[in-house]
BAZA-579260 format. One record per residue (C-alpha): residue in one letter; residue number from 1; x, y, z. Coordinates in nm, 4 decimals, padded with zeros to 6 digits. Layout:
+------+-----+----------+----------+----------+
| code | pos |       c1 |       c2 |       c3 |
+------+-----+----------+----------+----------+
|    A | NUM |        X |        Y |        Z |
...
+------+-----+----------+----------+----------+
//
This chain:
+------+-----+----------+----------+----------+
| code | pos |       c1 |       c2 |       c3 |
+------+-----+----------+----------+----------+
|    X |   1 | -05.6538 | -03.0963 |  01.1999 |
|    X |   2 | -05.2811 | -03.2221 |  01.2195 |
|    X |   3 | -04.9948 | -03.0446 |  01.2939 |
|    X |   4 | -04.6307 | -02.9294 |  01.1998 |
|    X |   5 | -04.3840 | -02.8019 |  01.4018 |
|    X |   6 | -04.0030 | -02.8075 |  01.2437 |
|    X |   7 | -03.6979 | -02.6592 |  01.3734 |
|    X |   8 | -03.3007 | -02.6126 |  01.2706 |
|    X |   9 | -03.1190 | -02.4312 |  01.5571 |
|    X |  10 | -02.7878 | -02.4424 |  01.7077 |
|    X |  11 | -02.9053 | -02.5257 |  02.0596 |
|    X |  12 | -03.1138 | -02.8772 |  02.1294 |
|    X |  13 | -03.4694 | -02.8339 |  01.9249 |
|    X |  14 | -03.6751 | -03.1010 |  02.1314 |
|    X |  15 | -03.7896 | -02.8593 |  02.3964 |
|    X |  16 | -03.8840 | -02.6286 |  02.1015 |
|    X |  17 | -04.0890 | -02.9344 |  01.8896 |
|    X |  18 | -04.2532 | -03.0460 |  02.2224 |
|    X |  19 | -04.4086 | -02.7042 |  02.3593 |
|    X |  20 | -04.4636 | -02.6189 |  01.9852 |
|    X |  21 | -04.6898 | -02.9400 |  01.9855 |
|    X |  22 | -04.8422 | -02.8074 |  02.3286 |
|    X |  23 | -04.9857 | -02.4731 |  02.1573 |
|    X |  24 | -05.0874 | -02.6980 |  01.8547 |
|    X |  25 | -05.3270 | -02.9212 |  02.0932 |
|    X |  26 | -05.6126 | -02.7504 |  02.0545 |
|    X |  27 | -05.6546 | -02.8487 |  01.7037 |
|    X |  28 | -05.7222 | -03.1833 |  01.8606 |
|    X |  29 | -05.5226 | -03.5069 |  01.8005 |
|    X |  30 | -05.4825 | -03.8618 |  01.8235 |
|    X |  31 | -05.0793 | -03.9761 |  01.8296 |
|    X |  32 | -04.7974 | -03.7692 |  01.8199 |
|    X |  33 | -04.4489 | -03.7746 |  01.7640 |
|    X |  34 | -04.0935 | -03.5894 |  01.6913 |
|    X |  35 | -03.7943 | -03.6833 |  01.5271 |
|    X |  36 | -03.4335 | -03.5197 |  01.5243 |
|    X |  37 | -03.0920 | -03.6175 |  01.3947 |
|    X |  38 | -02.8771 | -03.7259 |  01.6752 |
|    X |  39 | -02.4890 | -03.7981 |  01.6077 |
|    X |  40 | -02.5504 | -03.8738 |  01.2455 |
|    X |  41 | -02.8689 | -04.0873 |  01.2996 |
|    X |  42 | -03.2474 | -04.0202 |  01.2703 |
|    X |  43 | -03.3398 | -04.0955 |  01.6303 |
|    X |  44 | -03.7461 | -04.0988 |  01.7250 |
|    X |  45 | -04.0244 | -04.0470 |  01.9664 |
|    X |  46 | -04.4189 | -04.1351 |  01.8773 |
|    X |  47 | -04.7323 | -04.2019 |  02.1340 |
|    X |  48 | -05.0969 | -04.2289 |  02.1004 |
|    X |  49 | -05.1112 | -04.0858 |  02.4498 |
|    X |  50 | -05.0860 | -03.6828 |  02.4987 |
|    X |  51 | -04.7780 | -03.4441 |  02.4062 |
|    X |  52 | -04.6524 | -03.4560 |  02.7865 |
|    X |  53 | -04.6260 | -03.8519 |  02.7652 |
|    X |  54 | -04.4608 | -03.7689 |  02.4049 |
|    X |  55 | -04.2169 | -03.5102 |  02.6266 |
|    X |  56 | -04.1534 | -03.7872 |  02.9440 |
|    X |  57 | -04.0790 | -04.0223 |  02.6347 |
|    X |  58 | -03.8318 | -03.7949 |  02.4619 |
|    X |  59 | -03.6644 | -03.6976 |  02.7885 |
|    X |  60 | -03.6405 | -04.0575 |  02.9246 |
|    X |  61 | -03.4593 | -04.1606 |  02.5560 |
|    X |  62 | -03.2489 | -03.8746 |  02.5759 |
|    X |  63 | -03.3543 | -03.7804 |  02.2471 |
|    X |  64 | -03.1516 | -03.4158 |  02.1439 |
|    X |  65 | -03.0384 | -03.2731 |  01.8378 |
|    X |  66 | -02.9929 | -02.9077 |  01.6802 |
|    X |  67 | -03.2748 | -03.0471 |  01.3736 |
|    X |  68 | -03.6004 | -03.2006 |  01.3881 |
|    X |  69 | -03.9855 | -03.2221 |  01.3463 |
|    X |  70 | -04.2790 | -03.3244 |  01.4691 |
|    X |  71 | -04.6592 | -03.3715 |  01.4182 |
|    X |  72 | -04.9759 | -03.4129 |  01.6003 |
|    X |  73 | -05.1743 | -03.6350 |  01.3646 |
|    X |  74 | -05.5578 | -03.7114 |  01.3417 |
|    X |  75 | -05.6543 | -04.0721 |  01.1858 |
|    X |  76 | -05.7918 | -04.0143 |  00.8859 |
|    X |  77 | -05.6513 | -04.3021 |  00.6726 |
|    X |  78 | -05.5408 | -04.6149 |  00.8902 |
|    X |  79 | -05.6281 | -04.6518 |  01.2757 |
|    X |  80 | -05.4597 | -04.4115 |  01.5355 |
|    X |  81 | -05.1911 | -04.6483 |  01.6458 |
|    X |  82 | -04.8010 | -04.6386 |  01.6889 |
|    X |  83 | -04.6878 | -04.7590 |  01.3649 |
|    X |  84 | -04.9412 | -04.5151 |  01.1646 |
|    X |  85 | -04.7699 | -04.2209 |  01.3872 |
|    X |  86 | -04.5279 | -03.9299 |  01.2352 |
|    X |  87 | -04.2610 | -03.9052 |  01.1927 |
|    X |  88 | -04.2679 | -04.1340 |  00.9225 |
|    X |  89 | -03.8389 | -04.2747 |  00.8547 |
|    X |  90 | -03.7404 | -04.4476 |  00.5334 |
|    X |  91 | -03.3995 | -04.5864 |  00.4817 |
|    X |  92 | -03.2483 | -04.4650 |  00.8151 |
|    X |  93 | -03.2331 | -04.1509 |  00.6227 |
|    X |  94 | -03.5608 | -03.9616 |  00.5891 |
|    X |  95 | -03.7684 | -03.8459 |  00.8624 |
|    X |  96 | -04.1106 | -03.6679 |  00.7022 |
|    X |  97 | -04.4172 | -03.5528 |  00.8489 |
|    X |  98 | -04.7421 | -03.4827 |  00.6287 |
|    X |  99 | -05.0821 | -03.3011 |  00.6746 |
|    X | 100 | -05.3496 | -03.3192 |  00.4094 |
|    X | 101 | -05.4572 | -03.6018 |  00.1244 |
|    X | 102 | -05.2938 | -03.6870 | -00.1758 |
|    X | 103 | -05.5538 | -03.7864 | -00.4149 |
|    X | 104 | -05.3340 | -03.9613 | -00.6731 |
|    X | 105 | -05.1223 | -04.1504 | -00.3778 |
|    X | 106 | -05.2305 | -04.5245 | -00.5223 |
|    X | 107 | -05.0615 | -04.4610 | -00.8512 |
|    X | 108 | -04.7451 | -04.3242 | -00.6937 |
|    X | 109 | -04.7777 | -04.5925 | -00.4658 |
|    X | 110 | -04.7714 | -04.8682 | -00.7487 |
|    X | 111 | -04.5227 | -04.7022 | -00.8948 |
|    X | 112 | -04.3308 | -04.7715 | -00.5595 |
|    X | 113 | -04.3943 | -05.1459 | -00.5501 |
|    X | 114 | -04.3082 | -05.1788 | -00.9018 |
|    X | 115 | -03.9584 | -05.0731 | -00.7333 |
|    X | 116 | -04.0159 | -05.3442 | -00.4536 |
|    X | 117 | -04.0013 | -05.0515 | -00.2150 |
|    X | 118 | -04.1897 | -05.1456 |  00.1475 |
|    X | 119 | -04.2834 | -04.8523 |  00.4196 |
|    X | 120 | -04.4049 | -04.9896 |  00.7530 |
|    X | 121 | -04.6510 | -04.7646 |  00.7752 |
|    X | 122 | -05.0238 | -04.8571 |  00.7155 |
|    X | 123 | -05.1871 | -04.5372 |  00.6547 |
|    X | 124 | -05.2843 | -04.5059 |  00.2832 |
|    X | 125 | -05.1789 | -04.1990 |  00.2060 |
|    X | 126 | -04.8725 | -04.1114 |  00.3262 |
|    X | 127 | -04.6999 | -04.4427 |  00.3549 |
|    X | 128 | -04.5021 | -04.4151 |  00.0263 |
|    X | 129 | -04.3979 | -04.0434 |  00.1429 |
|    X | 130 | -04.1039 | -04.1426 |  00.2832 |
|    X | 131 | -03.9794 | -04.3923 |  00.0170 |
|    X | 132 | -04.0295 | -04.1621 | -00.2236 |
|    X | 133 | -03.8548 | -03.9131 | -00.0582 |
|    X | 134 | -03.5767 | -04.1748 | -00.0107 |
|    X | 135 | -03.5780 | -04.2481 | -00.3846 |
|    X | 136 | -03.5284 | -03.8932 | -00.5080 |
|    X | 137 | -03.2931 | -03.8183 | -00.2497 |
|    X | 138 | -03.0558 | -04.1712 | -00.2576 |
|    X | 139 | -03.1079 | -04.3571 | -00.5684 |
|    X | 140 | -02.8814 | -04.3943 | -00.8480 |
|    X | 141 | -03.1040 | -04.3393 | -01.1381 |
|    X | 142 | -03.2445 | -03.9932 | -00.9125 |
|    X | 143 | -03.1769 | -03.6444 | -01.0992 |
|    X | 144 | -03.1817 | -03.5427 | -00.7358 |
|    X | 145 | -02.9645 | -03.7627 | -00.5420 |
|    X | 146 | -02.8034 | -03.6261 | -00.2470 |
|    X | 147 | -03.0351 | -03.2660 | -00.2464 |
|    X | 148 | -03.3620 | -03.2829 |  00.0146 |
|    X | 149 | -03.4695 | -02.9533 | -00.1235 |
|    X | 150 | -03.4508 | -03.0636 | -00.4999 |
|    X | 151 | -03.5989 | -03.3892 | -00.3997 |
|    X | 152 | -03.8888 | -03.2474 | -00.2425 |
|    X | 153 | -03.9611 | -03.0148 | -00.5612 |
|    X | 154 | -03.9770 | -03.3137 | -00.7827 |
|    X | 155 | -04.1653 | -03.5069 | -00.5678 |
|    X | 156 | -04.3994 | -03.2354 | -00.5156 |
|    X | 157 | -04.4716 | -03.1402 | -00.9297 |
|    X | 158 | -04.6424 | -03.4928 | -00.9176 |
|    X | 159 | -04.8582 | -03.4815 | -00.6419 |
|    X | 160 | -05.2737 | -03.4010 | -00.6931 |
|    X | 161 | -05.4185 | -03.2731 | -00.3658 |
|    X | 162 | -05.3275 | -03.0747 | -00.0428 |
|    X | 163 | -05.0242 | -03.1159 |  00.1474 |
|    X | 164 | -04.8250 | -02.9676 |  00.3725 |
|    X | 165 | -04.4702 | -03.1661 |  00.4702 |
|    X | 166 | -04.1382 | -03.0746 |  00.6512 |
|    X | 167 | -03.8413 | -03.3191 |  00.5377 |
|    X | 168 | -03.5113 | -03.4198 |  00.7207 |
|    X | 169 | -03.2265 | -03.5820 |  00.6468 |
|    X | 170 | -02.9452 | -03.7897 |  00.8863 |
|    X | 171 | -02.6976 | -03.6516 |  00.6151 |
|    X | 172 | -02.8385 | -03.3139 |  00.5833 |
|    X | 173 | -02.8558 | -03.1961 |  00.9445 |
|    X | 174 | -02.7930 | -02.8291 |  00.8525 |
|    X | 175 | -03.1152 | -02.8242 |  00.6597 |
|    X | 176 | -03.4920 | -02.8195 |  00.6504 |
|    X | 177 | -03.6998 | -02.8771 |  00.4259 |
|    X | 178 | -04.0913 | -02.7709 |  00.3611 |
|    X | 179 | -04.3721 | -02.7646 |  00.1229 |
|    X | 180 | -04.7236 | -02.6389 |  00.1084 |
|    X | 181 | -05.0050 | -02.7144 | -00.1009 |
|    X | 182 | -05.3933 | -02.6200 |  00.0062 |
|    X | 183 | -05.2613 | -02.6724 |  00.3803 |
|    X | 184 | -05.1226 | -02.3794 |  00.6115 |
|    X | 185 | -04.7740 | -02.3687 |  00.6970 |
|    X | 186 | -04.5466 | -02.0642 |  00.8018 |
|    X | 187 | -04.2078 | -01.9877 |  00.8239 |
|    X | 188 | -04.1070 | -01.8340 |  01.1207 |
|    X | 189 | -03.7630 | -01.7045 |  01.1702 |
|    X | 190 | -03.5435 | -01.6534 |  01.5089 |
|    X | 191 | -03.2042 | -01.5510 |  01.5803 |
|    X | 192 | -02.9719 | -01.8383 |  01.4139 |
|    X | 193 | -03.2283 | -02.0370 |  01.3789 |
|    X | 194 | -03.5399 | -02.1095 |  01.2156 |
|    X | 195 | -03.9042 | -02.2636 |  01.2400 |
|    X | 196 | -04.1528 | -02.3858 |  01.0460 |
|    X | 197 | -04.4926 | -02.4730 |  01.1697 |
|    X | 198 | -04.8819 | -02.5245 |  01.1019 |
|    X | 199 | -04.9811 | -02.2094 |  01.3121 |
|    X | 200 | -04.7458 | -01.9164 |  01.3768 |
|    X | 201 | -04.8746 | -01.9526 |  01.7543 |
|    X | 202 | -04.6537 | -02.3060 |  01.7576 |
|    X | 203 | -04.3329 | -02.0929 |  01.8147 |
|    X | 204 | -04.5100 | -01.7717 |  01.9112 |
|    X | 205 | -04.2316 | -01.5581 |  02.1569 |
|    X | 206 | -03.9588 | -01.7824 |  02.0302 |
|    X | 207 | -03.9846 | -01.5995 |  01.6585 |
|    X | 208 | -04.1927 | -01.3686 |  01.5662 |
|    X | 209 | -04.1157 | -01.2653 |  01.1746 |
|    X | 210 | -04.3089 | -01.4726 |  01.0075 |
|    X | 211 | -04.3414 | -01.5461 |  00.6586 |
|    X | 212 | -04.6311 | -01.7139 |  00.5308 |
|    X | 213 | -04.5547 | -01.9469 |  00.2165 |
|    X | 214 | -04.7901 | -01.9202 | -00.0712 |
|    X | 215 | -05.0017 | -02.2437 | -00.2991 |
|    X | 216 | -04.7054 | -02.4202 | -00.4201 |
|    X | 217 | -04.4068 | -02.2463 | -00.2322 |
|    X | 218 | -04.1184 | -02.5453 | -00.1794 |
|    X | 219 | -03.8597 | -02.3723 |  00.1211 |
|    X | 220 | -03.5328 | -02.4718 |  00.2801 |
|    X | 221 | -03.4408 | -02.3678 |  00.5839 |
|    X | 222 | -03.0687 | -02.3018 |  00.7461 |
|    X | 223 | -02.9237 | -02.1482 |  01.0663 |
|    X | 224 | -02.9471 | -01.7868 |  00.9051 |
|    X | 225 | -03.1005 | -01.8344 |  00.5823 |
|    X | 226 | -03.4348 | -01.8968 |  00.4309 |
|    X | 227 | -03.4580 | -02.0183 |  00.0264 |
|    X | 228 | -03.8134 | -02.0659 | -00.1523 |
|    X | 229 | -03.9527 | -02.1217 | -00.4800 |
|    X | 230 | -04.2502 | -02.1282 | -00.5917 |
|    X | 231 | -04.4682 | -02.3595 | -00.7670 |
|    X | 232 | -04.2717 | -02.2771 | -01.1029 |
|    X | 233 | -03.9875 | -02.3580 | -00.9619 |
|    X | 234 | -03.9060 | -01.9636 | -00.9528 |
|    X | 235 | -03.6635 | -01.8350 | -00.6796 |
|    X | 236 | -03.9236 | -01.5681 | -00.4730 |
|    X | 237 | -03.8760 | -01.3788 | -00.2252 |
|    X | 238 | -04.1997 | -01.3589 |  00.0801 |
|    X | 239 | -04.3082 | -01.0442 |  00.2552 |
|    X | 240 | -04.1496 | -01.1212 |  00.6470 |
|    X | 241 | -04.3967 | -00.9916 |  00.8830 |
|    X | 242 | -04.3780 | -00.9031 |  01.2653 |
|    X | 243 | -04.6652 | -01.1325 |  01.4003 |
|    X | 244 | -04.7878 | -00.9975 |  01.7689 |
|    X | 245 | -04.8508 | -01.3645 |  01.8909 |
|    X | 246 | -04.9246 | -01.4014 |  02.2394 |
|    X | 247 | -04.8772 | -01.8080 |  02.3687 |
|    X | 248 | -05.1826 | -01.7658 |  02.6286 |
|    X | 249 | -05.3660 | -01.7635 |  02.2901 |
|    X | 250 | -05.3577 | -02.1466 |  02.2896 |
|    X | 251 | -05.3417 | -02.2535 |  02.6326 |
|    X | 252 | -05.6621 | -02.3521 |  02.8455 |
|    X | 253 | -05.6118 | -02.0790 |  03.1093 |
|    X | 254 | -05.9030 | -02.0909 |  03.3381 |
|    X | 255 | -06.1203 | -02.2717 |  03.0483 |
|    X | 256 | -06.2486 | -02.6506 |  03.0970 |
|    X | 257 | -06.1804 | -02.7141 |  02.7521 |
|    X | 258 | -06.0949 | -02.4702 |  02.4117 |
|    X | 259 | -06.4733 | -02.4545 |  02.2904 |
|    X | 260 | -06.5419 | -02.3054 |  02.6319 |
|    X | 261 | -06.2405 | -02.1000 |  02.5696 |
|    X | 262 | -06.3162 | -02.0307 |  02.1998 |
|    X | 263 | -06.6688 | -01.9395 |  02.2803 |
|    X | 264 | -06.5616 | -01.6643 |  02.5771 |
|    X | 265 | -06.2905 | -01.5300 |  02.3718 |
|    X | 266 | -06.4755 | -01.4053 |  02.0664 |
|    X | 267 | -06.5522 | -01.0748 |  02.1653 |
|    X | 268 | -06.1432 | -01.0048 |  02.1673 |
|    X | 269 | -06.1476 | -01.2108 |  01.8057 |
|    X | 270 | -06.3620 | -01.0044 |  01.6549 |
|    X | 271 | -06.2073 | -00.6767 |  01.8100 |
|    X | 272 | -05.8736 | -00.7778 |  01.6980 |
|    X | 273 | -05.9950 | -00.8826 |  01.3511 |
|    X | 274 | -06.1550 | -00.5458 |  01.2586 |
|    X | 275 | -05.8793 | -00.3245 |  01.4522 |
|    X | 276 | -05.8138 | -00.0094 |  01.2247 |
|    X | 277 | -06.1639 | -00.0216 |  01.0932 |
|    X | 278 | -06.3611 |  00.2781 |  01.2761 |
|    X | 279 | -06.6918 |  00.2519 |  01.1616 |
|    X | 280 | -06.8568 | -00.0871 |  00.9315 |
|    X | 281 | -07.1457 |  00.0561 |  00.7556 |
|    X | 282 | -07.2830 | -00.0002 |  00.3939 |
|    X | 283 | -07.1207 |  00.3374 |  00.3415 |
|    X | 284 | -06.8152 |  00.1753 |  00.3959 |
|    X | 285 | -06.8679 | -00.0568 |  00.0340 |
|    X | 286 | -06.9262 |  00.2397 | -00.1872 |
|    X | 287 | -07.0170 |  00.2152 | -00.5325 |
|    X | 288 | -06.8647 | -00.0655 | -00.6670 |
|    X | 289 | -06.9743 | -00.3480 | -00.4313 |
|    X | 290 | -07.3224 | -00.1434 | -00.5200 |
|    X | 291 | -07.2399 | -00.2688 | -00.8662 |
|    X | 292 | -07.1133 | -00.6288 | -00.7583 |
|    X | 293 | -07.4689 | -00.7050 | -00.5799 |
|    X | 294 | -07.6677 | -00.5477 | -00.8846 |
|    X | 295 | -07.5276 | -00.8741 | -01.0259 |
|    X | 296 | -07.6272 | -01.1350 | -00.7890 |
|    X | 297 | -07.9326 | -01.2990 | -00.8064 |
|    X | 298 | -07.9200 | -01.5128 | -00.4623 |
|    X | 299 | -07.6147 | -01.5239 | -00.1742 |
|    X | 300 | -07.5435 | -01.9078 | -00.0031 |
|    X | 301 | -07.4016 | -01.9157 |  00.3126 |
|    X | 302 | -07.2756 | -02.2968 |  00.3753 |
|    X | 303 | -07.1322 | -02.4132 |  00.6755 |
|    X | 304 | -07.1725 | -02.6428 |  00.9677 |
|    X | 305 | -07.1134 | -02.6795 |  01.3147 |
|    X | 306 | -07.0199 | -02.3448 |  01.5258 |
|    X | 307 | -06.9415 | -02.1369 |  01.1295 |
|    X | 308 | -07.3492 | -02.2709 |  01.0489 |
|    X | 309 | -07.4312 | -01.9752 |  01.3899 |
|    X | 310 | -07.2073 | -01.7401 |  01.2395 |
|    X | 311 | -07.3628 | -01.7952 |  00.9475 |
|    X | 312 | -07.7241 | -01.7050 |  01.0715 |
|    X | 313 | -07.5610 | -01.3902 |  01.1862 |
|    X | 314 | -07.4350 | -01.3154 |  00.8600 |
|    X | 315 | -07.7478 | -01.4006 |  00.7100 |
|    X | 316 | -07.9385 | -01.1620 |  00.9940 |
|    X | 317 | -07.7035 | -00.8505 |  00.9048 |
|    X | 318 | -07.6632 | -00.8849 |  00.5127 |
|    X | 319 | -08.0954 | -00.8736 |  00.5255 |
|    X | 320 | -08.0789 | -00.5820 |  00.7538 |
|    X | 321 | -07.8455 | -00.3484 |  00.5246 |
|    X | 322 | -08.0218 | -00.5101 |  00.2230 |
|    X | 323 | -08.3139 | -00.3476 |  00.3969 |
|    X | 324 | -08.1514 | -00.0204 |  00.4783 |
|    X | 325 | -08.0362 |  00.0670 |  00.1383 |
|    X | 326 | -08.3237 |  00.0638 | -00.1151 |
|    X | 327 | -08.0802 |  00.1732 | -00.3859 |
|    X | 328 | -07.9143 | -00.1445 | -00.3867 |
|    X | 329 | -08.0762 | -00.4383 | -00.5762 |
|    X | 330 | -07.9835 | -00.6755 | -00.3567 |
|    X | 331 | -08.0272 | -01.0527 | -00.4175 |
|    X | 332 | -08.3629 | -01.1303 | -00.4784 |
|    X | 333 | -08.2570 | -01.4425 | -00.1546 |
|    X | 334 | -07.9765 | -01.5225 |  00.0981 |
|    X | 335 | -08.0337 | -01.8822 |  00.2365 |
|    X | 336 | -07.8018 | -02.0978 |  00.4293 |
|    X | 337 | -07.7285 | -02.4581 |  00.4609 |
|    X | 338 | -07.5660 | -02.7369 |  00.6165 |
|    X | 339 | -07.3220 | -02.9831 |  00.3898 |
|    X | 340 | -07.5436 | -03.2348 |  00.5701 |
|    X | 341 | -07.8586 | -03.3940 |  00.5825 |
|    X | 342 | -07.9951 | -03.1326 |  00.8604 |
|    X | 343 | -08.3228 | -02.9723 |  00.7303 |
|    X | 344 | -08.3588 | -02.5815 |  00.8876 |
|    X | 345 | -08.6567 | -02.3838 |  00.8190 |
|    X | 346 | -08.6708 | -02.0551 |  00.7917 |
+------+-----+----------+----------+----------+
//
């Protein structure tokens, strides 16, 4: 799964992007790569190698600047190579970095040569991201010339799939921009400055009020200010939370490797997930779930890899209070299965 990491600050960001990157490892990754605006320029990093070649690279450039992003990217469309690397830059005056698949990409993309526009990337989807971006935000003949944030909400009305993208500009360096679509992405929100990021543990002890953007939310970011709308285009206001993250969360520790670490830590998972809850019981349902099941003729539990275990436990426990509670018509079967061709019999 890729990852975001964005930042506007009025200190030097790259530290921030890089050890932001670090916590996002774990979601696994084959390039990487930041971009900030230095002295009126977008100015760039990118590797297939790990984040601490990405940081030697950054440091050894002299790369700095108060606004930025960067992404850990798996290959899904085009090979994992430089050139297919975010940042993506268009026109010396975009930087853009993308998670997710836009499903209606080839007819924006015509739409793009028709315009004679070129990207260097090679990676299907994303390649005409930052052209377009460059088009809404430079062009003439663009309602939204010279405004990231408006550009981004036009772009965005046209797009079919999930997305999740954090936009800067060279002559916008006191903003950043952000969109979500079917992909994660918080806002997280310091002290004259502000994040964004795909996991609230990417900048976890650096700011912890968090605000988690909503299917469609389109934000801008300042030094001391944070503007959304929503997928109307309606000015909205999020709930800011206090998120408890702890960094060690997403760092090996004493583990070989994060399923080892994901498999040891569960116990904690689950403890913290059901905190506040003091007993789980069918009691705990009442009536109306009662009424829900009455409903339900069969329950499928599909998943794969470490979710298809959890789901035999789920399967295990919803029998056993099925069993324990004659009252309730529960469904006459609960099966499970894998979205592959795996055969398990029961």
């Amino acid at each position: 799964m890729c990852g975001i990491v964005g930042a506007i600050s009025s200190r030097n960001i790259v530290p921030v992007l890089v050890e932001g990157l670090r916590r996002l490892e774990y979601r696994g990754y084959d390039s990487c790569g930041l971009a900030v605006v230095l002295k009126g320029a977008l100015e760039r990093a990118r590797t297939v190698s790990r984040v601490a070649v990405l940081d030697a690279q950054s440091q050894a450039c002299g790369l700095a600047g108060q606004v930025g992003v960067a992404h850990t990217r798996w290959a899904t469309h085009g090979k994992p190579d430089t050139v297919n690397a975010h940042p993506h830059i268009s026109g010396k005056t975009i930087a853009l970095v993308h998670n997710g698949i836009i499903e209606n990409y080839e007819s924006l993309r015509e739409e793009l040569r028709a315009r004679l526009v070129t990207s260097s990337s090679r990676r299907p989807t994303p390649k005409w991201w930052p052209t377009w971006s460059t088009r809404a935000y430079t062009w003439p003949d663009s309602a939204t010339r010279g405004d990231p944030f408006a550009s981004v909400r036009a772009i965005t009305k046209r797009l079919h799939g999930a997305y999740a993208i954090a936009v800067v500009s060279k002559d916008q360096p006191d903003r950043l921009v952000g969109a979500r679509s079917g992909s994660p992405l918080v806002v997280a929100l310091g002290e004259n400055e502000s994040f964004l990021a795909s996991d609230a543990l990417a900048v976890a002890g650096t700011a912890n009020r968090v605000i988690y953007l909503e299917e469609g939310d389109v934000m801008e970011l300042t030094l001391d200010s944070v503007t959304i709308r929503d997928a109307c285009d309606h000015a909205v206001e999020r709930e800011v939370r206090e998120v408890k993250a702890y960094a060690a969360a997403v760092e090996l520790g004493s583990y070989r490797h994060f399923m080892q670490k994901e498999i040891f830590e569960q116990p904690r998972a689950l403890s913290d997930t059901i905190n506040g809850i003091d007993v789980i019981s069918p009691d705990m349902f009442g009536e109306c779930t009662a009424q829900t099941f009455a409903r339900v003729d069969s329950v499928l539990v599909l998943a794969c890899g470490t979710s298809y275990y959890s789901g035999c436990t789920a399967k295990y426990w919803l029998e056993s209070i099925a069993r324990s509670r004659p009252r309730w018509r529960w469904p006459a079967s609960i099966a499970i299965a894998r979205p592959c061709p795996i055969r398990t019999r029961w």
